[in-house]
N, C-alpha and C positions, 0 to 999 in steps of 0.2 A: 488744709481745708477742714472746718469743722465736719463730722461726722453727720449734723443734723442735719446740714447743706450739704451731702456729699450727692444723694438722692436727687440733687433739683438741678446739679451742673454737671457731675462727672458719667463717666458709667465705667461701672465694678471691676472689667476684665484691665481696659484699660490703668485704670487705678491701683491695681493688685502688680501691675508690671513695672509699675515706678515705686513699691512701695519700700520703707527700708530693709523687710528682708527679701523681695526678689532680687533686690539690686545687691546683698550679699551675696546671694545667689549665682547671679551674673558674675560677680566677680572671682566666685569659683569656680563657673565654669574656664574662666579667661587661665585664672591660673591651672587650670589642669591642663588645658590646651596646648598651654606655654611649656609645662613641663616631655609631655607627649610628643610633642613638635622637635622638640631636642634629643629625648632619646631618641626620636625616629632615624635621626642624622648621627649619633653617635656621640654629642655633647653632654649630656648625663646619663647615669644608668638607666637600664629601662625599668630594672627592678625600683629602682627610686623615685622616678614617674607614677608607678603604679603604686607606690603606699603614696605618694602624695594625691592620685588621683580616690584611692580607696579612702584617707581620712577626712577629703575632704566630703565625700558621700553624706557622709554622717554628722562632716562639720557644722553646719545649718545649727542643727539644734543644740550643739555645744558651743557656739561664741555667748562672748557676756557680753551681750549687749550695752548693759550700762555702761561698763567699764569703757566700750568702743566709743559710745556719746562724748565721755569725759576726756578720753585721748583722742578724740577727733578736733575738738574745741583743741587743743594744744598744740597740736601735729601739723594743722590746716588741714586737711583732710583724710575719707574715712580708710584710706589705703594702706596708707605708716601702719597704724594700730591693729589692722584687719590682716596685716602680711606677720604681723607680731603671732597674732593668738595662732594663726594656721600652722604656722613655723612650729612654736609652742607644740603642736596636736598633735605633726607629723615626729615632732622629735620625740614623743613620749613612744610615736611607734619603733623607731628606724632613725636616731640619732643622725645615720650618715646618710639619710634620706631627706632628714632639714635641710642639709647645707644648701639644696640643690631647687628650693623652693624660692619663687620667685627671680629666679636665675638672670640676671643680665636688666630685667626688665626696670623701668621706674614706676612711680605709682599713677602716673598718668597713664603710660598704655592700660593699666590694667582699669582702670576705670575709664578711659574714653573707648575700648572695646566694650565694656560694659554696658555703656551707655549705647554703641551701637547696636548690641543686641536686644537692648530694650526698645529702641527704635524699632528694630526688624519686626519682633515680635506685636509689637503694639500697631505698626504700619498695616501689618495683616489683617486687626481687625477691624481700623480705621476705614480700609479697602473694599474689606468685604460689608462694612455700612454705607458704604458709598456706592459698591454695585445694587445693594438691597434697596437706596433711594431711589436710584437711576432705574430701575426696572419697573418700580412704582413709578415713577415719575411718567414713566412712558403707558403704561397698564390706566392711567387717570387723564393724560390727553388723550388716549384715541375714543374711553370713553365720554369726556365731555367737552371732545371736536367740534360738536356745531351747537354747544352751549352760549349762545350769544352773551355778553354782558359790558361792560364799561369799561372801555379803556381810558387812563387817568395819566393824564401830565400836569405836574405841579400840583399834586393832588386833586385837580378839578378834573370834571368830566370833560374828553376827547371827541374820541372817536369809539365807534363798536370795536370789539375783536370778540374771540370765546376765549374761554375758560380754559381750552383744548389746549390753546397759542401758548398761553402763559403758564401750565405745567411742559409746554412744548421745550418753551426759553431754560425752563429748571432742569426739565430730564440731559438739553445739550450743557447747562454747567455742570450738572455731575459726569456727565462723558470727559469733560475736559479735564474734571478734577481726576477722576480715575489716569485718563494720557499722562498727567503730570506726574501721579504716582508711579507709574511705571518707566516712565525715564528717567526718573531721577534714582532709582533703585541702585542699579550699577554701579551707579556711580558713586553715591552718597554710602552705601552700606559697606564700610570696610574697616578692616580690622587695624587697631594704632597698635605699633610694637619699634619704638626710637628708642629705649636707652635713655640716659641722662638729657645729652643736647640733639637725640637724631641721630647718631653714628652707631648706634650700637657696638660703640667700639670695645666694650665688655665678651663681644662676643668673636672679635677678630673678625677675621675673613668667613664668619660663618652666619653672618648675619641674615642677606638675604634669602639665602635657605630658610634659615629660622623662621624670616617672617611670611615666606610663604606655604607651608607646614605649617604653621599658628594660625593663617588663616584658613588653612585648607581645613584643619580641627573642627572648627567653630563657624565652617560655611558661609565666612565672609569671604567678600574680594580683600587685594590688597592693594596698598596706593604705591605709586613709582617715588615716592617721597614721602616720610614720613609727617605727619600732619600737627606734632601739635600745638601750633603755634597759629596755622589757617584753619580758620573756624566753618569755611565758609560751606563745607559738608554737614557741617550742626545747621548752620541757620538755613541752608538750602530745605531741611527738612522742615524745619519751621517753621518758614515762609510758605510752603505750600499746604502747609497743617494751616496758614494764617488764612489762607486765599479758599481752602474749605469752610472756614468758619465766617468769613465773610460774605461769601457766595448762600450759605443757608439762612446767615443773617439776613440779607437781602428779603428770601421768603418769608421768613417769619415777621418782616416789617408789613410785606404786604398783605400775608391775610389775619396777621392779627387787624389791620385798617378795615377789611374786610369784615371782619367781625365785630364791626364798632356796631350802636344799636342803630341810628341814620342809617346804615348803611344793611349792613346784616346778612350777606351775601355768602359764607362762608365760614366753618367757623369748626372748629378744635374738635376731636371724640369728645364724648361724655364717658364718664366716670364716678364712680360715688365718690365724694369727697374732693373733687375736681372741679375747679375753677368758682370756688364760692368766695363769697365777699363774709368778713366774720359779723358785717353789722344790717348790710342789707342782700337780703333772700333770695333777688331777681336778679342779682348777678350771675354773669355767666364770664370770667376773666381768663385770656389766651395765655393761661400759665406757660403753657410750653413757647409760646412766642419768647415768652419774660428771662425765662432761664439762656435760651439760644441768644434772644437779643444783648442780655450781660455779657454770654461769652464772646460775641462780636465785639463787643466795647471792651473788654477787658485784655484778649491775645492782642490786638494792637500796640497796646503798652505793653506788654510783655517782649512783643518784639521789638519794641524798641532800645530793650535792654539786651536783645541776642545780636542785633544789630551793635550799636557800639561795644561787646565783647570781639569783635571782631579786630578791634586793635588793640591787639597783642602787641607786648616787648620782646622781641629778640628771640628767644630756639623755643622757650616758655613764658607764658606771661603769668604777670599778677593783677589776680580779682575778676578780669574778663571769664575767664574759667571758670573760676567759682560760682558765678554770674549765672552760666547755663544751669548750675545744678538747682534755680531756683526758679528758671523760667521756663524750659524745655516739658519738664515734667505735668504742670498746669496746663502751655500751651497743647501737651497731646489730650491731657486729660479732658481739659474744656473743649477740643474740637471733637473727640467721641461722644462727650453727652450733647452736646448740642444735633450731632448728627441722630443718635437714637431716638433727640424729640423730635426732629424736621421725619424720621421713620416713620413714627408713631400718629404723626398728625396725615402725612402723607395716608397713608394706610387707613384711617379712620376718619378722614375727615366729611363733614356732612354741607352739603352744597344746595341752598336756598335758591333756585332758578324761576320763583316767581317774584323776588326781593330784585333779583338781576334784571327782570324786566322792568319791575318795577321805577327801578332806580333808572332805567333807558328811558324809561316813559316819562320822567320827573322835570325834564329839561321843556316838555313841548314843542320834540322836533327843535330844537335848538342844536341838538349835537349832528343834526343831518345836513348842515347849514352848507358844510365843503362841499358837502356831495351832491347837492343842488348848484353848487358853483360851478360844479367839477361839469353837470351836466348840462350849463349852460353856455361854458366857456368856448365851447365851439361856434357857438350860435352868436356871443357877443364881445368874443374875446375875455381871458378872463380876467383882467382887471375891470374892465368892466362890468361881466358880473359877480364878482369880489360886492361894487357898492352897491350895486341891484340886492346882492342877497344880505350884507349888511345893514342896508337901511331896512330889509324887511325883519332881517333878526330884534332892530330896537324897537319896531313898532310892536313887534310881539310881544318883548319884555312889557314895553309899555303899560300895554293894551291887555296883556295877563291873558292874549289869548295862541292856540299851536302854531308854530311857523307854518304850518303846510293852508292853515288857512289865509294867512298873509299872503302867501307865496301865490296862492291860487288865483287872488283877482290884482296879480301885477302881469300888465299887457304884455311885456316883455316874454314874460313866460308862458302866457296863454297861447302865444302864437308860436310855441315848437312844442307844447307837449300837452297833452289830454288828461285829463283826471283820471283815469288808469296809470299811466306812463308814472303822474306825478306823486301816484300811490305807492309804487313801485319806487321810484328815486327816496321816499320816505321809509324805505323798509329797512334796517340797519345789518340785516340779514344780508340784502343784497349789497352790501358797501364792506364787505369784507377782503380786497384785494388779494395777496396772494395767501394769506393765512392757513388755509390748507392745505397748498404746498406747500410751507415750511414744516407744516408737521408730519407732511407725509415724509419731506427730508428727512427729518430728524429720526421716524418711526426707520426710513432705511439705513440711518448711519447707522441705527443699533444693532442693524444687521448684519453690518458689514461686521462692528463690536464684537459679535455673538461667533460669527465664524472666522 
């Protein structure tokens, strides 16, 4: 990702954990672990652990980079070249301390632990933007619970609902996305240590010690079978990284629609420099919509490339693998910045509730039309009055005058309800079903959330 774009789709922390030297990083951590783990069991020296664990301290700012670029292109990847230089570091300290570096291991464990830790780490702040939405989310329906406005199917005006409902609907998808994160944690977060084919047979009868020490190191679980052939712990994380970026996707369709000028009901912070048009003045564009909505459109495809990495050939495959190292890392990136715009707009967003009337008002009792159905259906069955209040909805259009006037001098209706009653059946206020018990729902599952 360009740099210039970096600002409009990712966010920093995220970015910095996928970047090429934290992921050196990780990968020293894995090999200290590795070595640590062994001596702990008595397979290498402890003294040789500890210069491997001491040079690699310091190793960060001694690899050559370039060098690692150019023997990665050769190697297939950045682990061959990267077990070279360390080897290298450790043998200028402690010759018979190299031998003992990268011990048994191949260069997959040490990068699909890698890459696990970078998940872990990245998952945490993905989490904690996901609680920071959901807590807003719920902090903005209890305040604008009986904000009446326009509920919209197929883009056309419905029915009423408020404003309360539909941060109600966002605050229960991020509760769900949070459940999702936290089950899948266990499961998905653990450390790969196979060896060549999965046997660790380099390391005899000492393996499964080994690999639960190496993850006890480095605070992962470990799997009852080595993984590196089923992907399906990579893409488990993916997919739920997919299904957060689609879920805020969602919002940012509907109130950047919401901020159309028609419409105008809703609409982004302000900021200097924020949401202007370069050629005309009186724009006001749902920039943060734009960025989240790309990332919606674009981790799709991405996962469709984490998806078929999923067939692997035989104990290792080729390409699928490679595959993540170009999908995974965008896929977390673009679900963090999309979450910190859907924050930012949440948090700031400024709410037009004479525009919301307005726009209920624009129909002429047109959208109250069920609900006079609803209140007749007793009195004439309601297919019946289905074409009672149908015919009176065309002559309204017609006639360019309110349904409630139409409605008023049909005999049908004159004889069960009074000009109060039928003032009252026109108020959209009164036609809101059960909407505020679901947000009172919603306000107590976060309760239950909370404790």
């Amino acid at each position: 990702m360009s740099q210039l774009y970096a600002s409009l789709f990712y966010q920093k922390d995220v970015t910095e954990i996928f970047s090429d030297r934290a992921l050196l990083s990780y990968m020293l951590e894995a090999e200290v672990a590795l070595a640590q783990a062994q001596a702990s069991i008595g397979i290498v020296p402890q003294a040789a652990a500890d210069c491997i664990a001491q040079t690699a301290h310091t190793a960060l700012a001694q690899l050559d980079i370039d060098a690692l670029v150019i023997a990665t292109g050769l190697a297939g990847n950045i682990a061959i070249p990267f077990v070279k230089q360390l080897t290298a570091m450790v043998k200028n300290v402690d010759a018979d301390a190299a031998r003992y570096v990268h011990w048994g291991a191949t260069s997959q464990d040490i990068l699909d632990t890698a890459c696990m830790l970078q998940c872990r780490d990245a998952l945490k702040i993905v989490q904690q933007q996901v609680q920071a939405c959901y807590a807003t989310a719920l902090q903005q329906a209890q305040k604008h619970r009986d904000q009446v406005m326009m509920g919209r199917t197929w883009l056309q005006q419905a029915l009423p609902i408020t404003f309360g409902h539909k941060l109600a609907r966002w605050a229960g998808v991020f509760q769900r996305d949070l459940a999702r994160m936290d089950a899948m944690q266990t499961r998905v977060l653990v450390a790969q240590l196979g060896g060549a084919v999965g046997s660790l047979a380099s390391l005899q009868d000492q393996g499964t010690v080994v690999l639960h020490a190496y993850a006890q190191q480095l605070n992962l679980g470990y799997a009852s079978c080595t993984w590196h052939g089923e992907r399906d712990r990579i893409v488990e994380i993916a997919s739920v990284l997919a299904l957060i970026t689609g879920n805020v996707g969602k919002m940012a369709r509907d109130w950047s629609l919401l901020m159309q000028t028609e419409i105008a009901e809703v609409f982004e912070p302000t900021a200097q420099g924020r949401g202007g048009s370069s050629t005309m003045p009186h724009k006001r564009n749902p920039v943060a919509a734009a960025s989240i909505l790309a990332a919606a459109n674009r981790v799709p495809v991405l996962m469709s490339s984490m998806y078929q990495s999923m067939v692997q050939e035989h104990e290792r495959g080729l390409g699928g693998w490679h595959a993540e190292w170009l999908s995974l890392p965008e896929i977390f990136q673009l679900t963090s910045g999309a979450l910190e715009r859907t924050l930012d707009v949440l948090q700031g967003m400024q709410v037009n509730a004479k525009n919301m009337q307005a726009n209920i008002d624009c129909t002429h009792g047109l959208i109250m039309a069920e609900a006079v159905m609803m209140a007749l259906a007793p009195h004439l069955g309601r297919l019946n009055a289905h074409h009672v209040v149908e015919a009176a909805c065309q002559k309204a259009v017609a006639e360019q005058r309110h349904l409630k006037d139409i409605i008023a001098r049909v005999d049908a209706v004159n004889q069960h309800f009074t000009a109060t009653q039928l003032d009252d059946i026109f108020k959209p206020e009164r036609y809101l079903g059960n909407i505020q018990d679901q947000i009172d729902a919603v306000l107590q599952d976060a309760q239950g959330v909370a404790t």
